[in-house]
C-alpha positions as CSV (number, residue, x, y, z in Angstrom):
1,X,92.4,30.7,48.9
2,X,91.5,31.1,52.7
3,X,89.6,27.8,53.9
4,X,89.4,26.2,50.1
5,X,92.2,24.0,50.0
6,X,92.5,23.1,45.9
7,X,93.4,19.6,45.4
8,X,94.9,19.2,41.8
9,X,94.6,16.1,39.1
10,X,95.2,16.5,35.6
11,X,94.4,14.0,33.0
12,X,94.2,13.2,29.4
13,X,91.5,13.2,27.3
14,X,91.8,13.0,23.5
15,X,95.2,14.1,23.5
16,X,94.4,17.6,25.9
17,X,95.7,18.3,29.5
18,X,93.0,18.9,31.9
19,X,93.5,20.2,35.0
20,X,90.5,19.6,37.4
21,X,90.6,21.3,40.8
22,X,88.0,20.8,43.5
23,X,87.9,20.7,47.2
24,X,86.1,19.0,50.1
25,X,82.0,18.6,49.6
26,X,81.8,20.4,53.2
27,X,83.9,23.1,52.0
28,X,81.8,23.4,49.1
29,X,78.4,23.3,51.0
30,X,80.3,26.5,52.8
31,X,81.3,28.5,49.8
32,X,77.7,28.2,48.6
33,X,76.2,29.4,52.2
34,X,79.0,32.1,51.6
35,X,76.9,33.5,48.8
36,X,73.6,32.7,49.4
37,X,71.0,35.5,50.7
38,X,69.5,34.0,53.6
39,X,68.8,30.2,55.0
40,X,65.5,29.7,53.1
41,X,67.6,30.2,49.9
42,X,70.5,28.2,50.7
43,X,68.6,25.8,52.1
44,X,66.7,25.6,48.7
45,X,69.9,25.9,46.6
46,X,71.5,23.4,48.4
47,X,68.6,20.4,48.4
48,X,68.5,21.1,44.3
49,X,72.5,20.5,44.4
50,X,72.5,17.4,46.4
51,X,69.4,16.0,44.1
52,X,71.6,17.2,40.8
53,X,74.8,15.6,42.6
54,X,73.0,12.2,43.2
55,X,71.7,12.4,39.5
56,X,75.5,13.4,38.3
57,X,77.1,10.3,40.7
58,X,74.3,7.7,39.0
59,X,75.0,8.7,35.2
60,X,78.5,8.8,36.2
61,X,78.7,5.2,37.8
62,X,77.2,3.7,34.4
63,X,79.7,4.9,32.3
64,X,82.0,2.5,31.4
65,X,83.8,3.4,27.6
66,X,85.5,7.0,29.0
67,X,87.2,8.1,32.2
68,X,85.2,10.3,34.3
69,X,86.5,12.5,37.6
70,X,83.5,11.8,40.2
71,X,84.9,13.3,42.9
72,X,85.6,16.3,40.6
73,X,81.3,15.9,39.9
74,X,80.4,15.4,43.3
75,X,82.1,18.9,44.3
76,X,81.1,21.0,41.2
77,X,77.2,19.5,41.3
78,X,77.0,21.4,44.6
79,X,78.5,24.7,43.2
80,X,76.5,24.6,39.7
81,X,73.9,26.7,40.9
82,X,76.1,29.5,42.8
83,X,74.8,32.3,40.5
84,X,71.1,31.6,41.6
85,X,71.0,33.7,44.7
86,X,70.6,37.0,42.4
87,X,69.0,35.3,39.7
88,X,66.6,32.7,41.3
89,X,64.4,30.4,38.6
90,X,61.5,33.0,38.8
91,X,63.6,36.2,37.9
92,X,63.5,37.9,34.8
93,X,67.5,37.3,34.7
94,X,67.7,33.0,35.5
95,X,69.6,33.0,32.4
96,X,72.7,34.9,34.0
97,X,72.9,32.6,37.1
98,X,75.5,30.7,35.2
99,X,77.7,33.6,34.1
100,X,77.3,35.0,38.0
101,X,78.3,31.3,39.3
102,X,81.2,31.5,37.0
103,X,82.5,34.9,38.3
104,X,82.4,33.9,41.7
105,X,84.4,30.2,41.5
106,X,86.7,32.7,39.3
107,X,87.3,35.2,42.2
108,X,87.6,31.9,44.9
109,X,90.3,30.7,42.1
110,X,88.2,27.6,41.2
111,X,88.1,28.0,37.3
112,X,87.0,24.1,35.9
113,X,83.9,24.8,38.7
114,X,83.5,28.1,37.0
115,X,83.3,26.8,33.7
116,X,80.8,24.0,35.1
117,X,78.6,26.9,36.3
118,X,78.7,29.0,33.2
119,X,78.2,25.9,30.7
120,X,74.9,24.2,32.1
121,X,72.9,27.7,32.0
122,X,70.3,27.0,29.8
123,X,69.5,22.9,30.4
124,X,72.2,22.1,27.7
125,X,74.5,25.6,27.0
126,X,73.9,28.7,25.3
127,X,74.9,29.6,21.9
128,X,76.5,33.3,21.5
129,X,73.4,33.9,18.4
130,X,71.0,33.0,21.1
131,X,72.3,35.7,23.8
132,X,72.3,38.4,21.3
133,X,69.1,37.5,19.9
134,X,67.3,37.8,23.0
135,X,69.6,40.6,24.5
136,X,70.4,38.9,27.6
137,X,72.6,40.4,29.4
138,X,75.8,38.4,29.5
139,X,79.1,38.3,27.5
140,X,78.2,37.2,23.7
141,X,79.5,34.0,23.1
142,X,78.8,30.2,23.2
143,X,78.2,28.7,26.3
144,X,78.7,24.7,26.2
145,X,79.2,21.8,28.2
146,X,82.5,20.7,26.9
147,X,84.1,18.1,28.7
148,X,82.6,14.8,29.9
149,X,82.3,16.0,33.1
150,X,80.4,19.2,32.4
151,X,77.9,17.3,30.5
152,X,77.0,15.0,33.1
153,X,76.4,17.8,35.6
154,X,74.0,19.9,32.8
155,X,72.2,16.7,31.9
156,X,72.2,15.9,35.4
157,X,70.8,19.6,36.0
158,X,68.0,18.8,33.3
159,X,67.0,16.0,34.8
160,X,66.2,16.8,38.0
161,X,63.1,19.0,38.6
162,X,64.0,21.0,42.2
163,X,64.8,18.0,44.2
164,X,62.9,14.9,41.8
165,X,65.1,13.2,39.5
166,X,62.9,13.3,36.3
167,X,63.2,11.2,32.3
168,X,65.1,12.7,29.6
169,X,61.5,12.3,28.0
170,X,60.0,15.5,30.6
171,X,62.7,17.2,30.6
172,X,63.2,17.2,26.6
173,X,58.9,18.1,26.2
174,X,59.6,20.7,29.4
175,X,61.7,22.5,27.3
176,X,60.1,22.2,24.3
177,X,56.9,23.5,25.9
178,X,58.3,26.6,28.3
179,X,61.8,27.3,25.8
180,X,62.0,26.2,22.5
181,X,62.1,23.3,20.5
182,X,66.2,24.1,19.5
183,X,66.9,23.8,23.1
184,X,65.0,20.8,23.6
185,X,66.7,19.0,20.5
186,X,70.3,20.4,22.2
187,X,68.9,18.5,25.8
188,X,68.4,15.2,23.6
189,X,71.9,15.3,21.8
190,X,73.8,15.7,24.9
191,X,71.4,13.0,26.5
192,X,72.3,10.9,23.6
193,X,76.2,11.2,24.0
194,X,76.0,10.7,27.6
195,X,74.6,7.4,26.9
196,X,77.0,6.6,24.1
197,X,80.1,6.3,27.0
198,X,77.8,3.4,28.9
């Protein structure tokens, strides 16, 4: 793995093995320059991250009813948004940032990162119907934040506008306004069960 030294925990949650594999946050914040285009892009990638990490860390501190990895959240927040040097937020093809993100912690053999990247895509996931029905151009099938983890990074994600940590309330009406109203209702559920483990 070069430079990436994996550091491995597994854990247990409702009766499945997880393994979580992460790395240092500076070796992070040099995988992501490793992959970004120029410095105005990282530079702009990166400040989003942090924002999103210091979101993720805040949600994660409150929650007191399940076992959460931070250290695991503090890495991946700064990787979620890997993909978005070919697909920035003003491209025709945002959507596939997450599937892109994915395929590189894949090739740097970081696979629970991957799966972070592919799974917030979206504001709360991706179903397969949705991809097909709008022809984007990624593998066809359901894209969601499955374990605790994930879904504090993706509501995290939602939540913070570029660099301003925002209210479930904007984010839910942003996407019901620029998206659609499914999505929106999708952003409030996960908001919902985040809040459940406080």
């Amino acid at each position: 793995k070069g430079a990436f030294t994996p550091l491995i925990k597994t854990k247990k949650y409702f009766n499945k093995t997880r393994i979580l594999v992460t790395m240092n946050e500076e070796d992070a914040i040099k995988l992501l320059k490793k992959y970004s285009k120029d410095v105005d892009s990282f530079e702009a990638v990166l400040a989003h991250s942090k924002a999103v990490q210091k979101n993720a860390l805040e949600i994660a501190d409150k929650i007191t009813k399940i076992t959460i990895n931070k250290e695991f959240i503090k890495i991946a927040s700064i990787l979620h948004d890997i993909g978005r040097f070919n697909h920035p937020p003003w491209s025709d093809t945002v959507i596939q940032h997450g599937v892109e993100g994915e395929a590189i912690m894949r090739k740097e053999g970081f696979p629970e990162i991957a799966r972070v990247c592919a799974r917030h895509a979206g504001g709360a996931g991706i179903s397969k119907e949705e991809i097909i029905k709008n022809k984007f151009s990624m593998p066809a099938k359901d894209y969601f934040p499955e374990t605790p983890e994930e879904k504090i990074i993706a509501l995290a994600d939602v939540t913070t506008a570029n660099t301003e940590k925002t209210t479930i309330k904007v984010a839910v009406e942003r996407y019901k306004k620029e998206v659609s109203e499914k999505l929106a209702k999708r952003i409030q559920k996960l908001y919902d069960e985040v809040e459940s483990w406080k």
